[in-house]
NUKE-403753 format. One record per residue: residue in one letter; y, x, z of N, C-alpha, C in turn. Coordinates in steps of 0.05 Angstrom, whole numbers, plus 32768, in hexadecimal, padded with zeros to 4 digits. Last residue first. Layout:
# residues N
AYXZYXZYXZ;...
This chain:
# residues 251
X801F7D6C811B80417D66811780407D4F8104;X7FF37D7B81137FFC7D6F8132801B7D64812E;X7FD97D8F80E87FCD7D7780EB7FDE7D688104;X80017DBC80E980047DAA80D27FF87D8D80D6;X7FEA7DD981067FFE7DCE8115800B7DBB80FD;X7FB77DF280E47FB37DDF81067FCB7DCE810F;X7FD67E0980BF7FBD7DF280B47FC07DEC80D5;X7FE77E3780DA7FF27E1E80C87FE77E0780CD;X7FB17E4E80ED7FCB7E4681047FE17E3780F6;X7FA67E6280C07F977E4B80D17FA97E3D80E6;X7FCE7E7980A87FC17E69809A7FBB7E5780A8;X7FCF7EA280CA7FE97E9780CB7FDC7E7980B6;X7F937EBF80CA7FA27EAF80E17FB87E9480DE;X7FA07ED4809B7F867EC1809E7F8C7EB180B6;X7FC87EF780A57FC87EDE808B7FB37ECA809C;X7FB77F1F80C67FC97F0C80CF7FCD7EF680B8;X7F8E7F3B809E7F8A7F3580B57F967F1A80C9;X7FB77F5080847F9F7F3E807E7F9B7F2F8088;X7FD37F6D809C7FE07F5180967FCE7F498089;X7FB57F9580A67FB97F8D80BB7FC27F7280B9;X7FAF7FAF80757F957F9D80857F9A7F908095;X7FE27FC780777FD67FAD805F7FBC7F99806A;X7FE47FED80A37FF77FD2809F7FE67FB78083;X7FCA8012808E7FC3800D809F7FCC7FEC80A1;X7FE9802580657FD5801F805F7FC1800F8072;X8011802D8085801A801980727FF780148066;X8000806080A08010804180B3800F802F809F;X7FFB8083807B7FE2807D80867FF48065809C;X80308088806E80208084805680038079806D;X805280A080A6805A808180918040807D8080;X803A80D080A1803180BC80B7803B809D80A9;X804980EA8070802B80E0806C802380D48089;X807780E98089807D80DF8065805F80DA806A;X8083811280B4808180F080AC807A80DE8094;X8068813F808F805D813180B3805E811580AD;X809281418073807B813E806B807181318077;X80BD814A809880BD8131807E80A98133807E;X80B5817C80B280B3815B80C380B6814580B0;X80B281A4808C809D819780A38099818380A7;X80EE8194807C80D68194806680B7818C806F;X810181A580A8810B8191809D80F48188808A;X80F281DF80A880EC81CB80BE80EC81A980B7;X810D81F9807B80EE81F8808080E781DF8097;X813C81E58081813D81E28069811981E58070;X814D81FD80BA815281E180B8813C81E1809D;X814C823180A4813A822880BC8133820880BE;X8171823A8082815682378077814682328090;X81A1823780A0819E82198088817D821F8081;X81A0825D80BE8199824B80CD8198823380BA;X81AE82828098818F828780AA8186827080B5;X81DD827C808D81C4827D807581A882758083;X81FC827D80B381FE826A80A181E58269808D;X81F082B280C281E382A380D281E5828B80C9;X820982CC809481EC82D4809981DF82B880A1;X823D82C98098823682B58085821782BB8081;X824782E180CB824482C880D1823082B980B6;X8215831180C68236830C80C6823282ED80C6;X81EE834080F981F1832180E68208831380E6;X8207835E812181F38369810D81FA835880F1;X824B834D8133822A834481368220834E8117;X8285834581348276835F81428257835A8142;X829F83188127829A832B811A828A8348811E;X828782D08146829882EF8142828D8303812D;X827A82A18154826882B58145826E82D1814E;X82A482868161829982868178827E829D816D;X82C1827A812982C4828C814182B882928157;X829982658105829C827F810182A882948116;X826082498141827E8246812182818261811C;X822A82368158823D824A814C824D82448136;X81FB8211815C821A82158172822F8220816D;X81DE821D813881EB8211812F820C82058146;X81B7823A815881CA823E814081D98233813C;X81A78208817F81B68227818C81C982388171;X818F81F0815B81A381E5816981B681FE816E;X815F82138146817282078133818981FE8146;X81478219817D81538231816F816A821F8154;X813281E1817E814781F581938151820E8181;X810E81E1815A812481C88155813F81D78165;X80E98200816980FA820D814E811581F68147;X80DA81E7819A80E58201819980F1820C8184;X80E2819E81A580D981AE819D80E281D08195;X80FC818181BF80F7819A81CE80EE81AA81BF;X811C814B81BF8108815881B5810D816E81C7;X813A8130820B8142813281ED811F814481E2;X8119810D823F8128812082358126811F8216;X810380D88255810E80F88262811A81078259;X80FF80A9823D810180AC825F811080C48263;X810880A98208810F8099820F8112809C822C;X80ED80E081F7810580D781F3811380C88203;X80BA80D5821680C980E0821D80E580E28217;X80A580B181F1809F80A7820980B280BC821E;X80A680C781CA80B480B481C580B080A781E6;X807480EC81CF809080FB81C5809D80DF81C9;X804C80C681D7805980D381F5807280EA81EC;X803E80AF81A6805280A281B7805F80B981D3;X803680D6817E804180D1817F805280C0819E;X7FFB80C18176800680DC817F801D80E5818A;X7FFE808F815D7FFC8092817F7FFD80B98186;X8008808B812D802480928138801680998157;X7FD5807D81147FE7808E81097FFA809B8121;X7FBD805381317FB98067812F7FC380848128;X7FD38022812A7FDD8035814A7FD5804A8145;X7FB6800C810C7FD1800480FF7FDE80198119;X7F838008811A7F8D801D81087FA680218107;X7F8D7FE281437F817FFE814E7F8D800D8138;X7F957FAE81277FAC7FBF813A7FA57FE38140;X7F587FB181157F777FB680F97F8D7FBE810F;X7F457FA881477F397FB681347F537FC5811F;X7F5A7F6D814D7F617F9081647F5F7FA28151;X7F607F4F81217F6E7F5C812E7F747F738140;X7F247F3A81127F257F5681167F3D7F63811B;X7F187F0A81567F207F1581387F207F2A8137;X7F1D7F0581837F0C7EF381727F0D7EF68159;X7F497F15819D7F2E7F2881A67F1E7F1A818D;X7F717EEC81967F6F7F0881857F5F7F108190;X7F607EC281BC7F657EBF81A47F5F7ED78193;X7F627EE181EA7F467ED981E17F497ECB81C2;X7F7B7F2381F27F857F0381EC7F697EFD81E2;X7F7E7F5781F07F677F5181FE7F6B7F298200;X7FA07F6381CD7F8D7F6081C17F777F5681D7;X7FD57F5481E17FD57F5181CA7FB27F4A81C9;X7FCF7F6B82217FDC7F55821C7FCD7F4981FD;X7FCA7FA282017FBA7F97821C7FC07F7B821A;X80037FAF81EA7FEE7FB181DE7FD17F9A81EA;X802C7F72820280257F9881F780087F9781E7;X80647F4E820880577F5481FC804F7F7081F7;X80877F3E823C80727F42823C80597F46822A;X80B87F3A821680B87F4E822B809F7F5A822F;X80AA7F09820380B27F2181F780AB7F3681FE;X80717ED9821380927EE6821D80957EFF8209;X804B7EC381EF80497ED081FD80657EDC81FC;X802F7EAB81BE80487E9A81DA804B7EAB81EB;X800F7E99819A80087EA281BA801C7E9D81D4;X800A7E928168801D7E818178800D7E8D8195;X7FF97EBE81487FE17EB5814F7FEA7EA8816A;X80267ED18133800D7EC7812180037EB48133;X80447EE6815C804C7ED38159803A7EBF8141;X80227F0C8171802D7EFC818780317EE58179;X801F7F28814A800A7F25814780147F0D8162;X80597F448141804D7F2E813380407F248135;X80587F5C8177806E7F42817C80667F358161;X80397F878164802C7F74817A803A7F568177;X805F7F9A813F803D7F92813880317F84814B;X80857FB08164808A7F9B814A80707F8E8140;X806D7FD9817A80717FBE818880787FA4816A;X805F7FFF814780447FEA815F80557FD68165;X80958011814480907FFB813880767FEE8136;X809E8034817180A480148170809D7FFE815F;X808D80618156807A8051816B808080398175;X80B58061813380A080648128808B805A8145;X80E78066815480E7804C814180C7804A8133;X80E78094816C80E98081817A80E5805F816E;X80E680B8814180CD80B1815380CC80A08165;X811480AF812680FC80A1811280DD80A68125;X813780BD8149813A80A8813A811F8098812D;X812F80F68149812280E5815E812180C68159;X8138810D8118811A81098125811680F9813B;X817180FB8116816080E88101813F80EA8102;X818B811A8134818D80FF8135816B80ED812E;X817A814C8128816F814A8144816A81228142;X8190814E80FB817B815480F2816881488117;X81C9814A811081C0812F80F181A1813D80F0;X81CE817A811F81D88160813081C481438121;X81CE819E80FD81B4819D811481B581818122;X81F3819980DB81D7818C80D281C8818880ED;X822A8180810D8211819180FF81FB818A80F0;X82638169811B824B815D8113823F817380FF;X828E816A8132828A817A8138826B816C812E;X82BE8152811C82B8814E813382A281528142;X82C4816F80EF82D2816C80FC82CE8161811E;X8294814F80D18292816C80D882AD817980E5;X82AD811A80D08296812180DF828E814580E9;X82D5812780A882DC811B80BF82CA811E80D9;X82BF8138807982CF814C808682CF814180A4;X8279811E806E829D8125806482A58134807E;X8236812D80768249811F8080826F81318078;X81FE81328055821B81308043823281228054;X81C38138805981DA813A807181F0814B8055;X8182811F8050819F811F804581B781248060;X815F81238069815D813D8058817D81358051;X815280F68088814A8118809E815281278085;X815380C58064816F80D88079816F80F18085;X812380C98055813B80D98046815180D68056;X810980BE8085810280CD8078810D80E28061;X812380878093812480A5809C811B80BE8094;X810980618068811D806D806E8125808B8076;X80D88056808380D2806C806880F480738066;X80E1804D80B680DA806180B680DA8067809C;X80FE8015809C8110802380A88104804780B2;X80D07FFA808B80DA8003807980EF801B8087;X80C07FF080C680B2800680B680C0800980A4;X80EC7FCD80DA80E47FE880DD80D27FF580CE;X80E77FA380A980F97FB280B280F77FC880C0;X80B37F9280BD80A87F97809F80C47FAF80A4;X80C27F7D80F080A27F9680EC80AB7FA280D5;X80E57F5580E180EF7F6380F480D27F7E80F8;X80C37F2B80C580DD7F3C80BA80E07F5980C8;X80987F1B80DD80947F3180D680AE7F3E80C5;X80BA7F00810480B47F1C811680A27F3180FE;X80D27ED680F380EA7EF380FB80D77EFE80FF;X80A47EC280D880B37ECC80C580CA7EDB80D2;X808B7EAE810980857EC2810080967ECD80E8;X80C17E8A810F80B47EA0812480AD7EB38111;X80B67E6280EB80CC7E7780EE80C97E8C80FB;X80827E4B80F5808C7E5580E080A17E7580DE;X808E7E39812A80737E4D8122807B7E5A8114;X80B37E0A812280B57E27812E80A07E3B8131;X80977DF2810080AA7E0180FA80BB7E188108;X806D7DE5812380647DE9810B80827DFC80FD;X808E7DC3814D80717DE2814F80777DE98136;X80CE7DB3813A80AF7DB0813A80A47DC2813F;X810A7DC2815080F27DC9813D80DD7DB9814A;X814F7DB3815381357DA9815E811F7DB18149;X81927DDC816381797DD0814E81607DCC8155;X819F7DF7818B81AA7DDA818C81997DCD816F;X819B7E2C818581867E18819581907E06818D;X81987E388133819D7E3A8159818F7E248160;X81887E5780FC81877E44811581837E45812B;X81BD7E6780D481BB7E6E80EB81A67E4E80FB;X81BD7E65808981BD7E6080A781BA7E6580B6;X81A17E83805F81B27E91806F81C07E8A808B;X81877E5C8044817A7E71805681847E7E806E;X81AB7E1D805881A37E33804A818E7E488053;X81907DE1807281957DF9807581907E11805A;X81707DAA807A81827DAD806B81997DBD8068;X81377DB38085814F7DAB809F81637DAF808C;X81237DB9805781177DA6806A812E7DA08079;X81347DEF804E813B7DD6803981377DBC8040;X81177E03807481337E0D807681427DF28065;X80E87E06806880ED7DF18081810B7DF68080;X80EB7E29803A80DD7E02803780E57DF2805C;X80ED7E53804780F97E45803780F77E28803B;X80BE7E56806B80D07E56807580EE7E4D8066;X80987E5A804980917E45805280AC7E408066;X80A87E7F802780A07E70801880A77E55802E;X80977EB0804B80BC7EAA803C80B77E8E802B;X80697E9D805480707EAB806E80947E9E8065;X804B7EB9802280447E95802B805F7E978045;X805A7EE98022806D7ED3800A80677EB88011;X804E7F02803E806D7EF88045806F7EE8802F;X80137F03803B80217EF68050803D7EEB8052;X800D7F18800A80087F00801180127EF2802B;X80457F537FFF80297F4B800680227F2C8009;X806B7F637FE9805F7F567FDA80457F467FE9;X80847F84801780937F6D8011807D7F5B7FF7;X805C7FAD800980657F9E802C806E7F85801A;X80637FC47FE080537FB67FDB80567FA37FF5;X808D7FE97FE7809C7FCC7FD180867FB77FDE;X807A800F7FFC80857FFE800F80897FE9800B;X802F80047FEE804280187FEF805C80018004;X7FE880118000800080008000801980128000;
């Protein structure tokens, strides 16, 4: 599966289809807003649900293949490098950016599978444990397709588990790039082995190899997530189908 293919898949099109149609029902554009003061049926609020939560999945992951060319493009104008903005700055941003958004986007996979399979289950209170040990979803191969769909990134979580509680990357060649990049031409000076327009050189090919690492890295963690992801909305079709068809006979 590629990313175009996300948006092609069977699910969003029954998913944008069926959500069109209740929108034209209550005599709403797409673009409407519905608030509380509007009355749904099960059946329509099923609907919509799952249509924000796999918006809001399909959006972050597209948002990791994103990152991927932001970690290479750094074209910030005068204004920014004025205020004192480094590649290293735009290179530190955009790894932690895409690790903190790459194990998040499990939770996005739970809050769909929450809302497929109408569980109802609080926001807050949605996790993994919660998700699959549900006697609804134990009854399927959901866990099974969640497992893969975690596979990729769970290396990942205790780097994102620390961002968020303890501390910035750490990693040791990410430090050395920072520490270079502390230096202007004055705070350089003229008395060092290596002339400034050295350390300008030295420290763009550090970035220039590292940068290249961590694309790849990610570039083939996105490819095995999306492959992972297709089975997974298999998986959730067959559901969203049945869980139709049931609230269709009640409304």
């Amino acid at each position: 599966m590629t990313l175009p293919d996300l948006y092609q898949h069977q699910l969003f099109k029954e998913v944008v289809a069926d959500s069109v149609a209740i929108h034209s029902s209550l005599g709403m554009k797409l673009t409407d807003e519905i608030d509380e003061s509007r009355t749904l049926d099960e059946l329509q609020f099923y609907v919509l649900r799952v249509g924000f939560s796999l918006s809001h999945a399909a959006s972050w992951i597209e948002q990791l293949h994103h990152a991927v060319h932001f970690m290479t493009d750094f074209r910030y104008g005068k204004k920014a490098s004025s205020a004192g903005v480094t590649r290293s700055h735009h290179l530190l941003y955009n790894i932690e950016n895409y690790l903190i958004r790459m194990v998040s986007v499990y939770d996005r996979c739970l809050q769909l599978a929450n809302a497929v399979f109408h569980l109802c289950i609080s926001d807050e209170h949605v996790n993994h444990s919660a998700i699959v040990s549900n006697l609804h979803v134990s009854r399927t191969d959901v866990p099974k397709l969640l497992k893969a769909v975690r596979k990729p990134i769970k290396d990942q979580e205790q780097e994102r588990h620390k961002l968020i509680h303890r501390h910035s990357q750490d990693d040791p060649e990410l430090r050395r790039i920072q520490l270079l990049y502390m230096h202007t031409k004055e705070t350089w000076g003229d008395d060092r082995k290596l002339p400034y327009e050295g350390l300008v050189h030295v420290r763009g090919q550090l970035v220039k190899k590292f940068t290249a690492q961590r694309t790849k890295e990610y570039a083939e963690i996105n490819r095995e997530l999306l492959s992972a992801i297709g089975p997974y909305l298999d998986g959730l079709l067959t559901e969203y189908r049945r869980q139709k068809a049931r609230l269709e006979k009640l409304v």
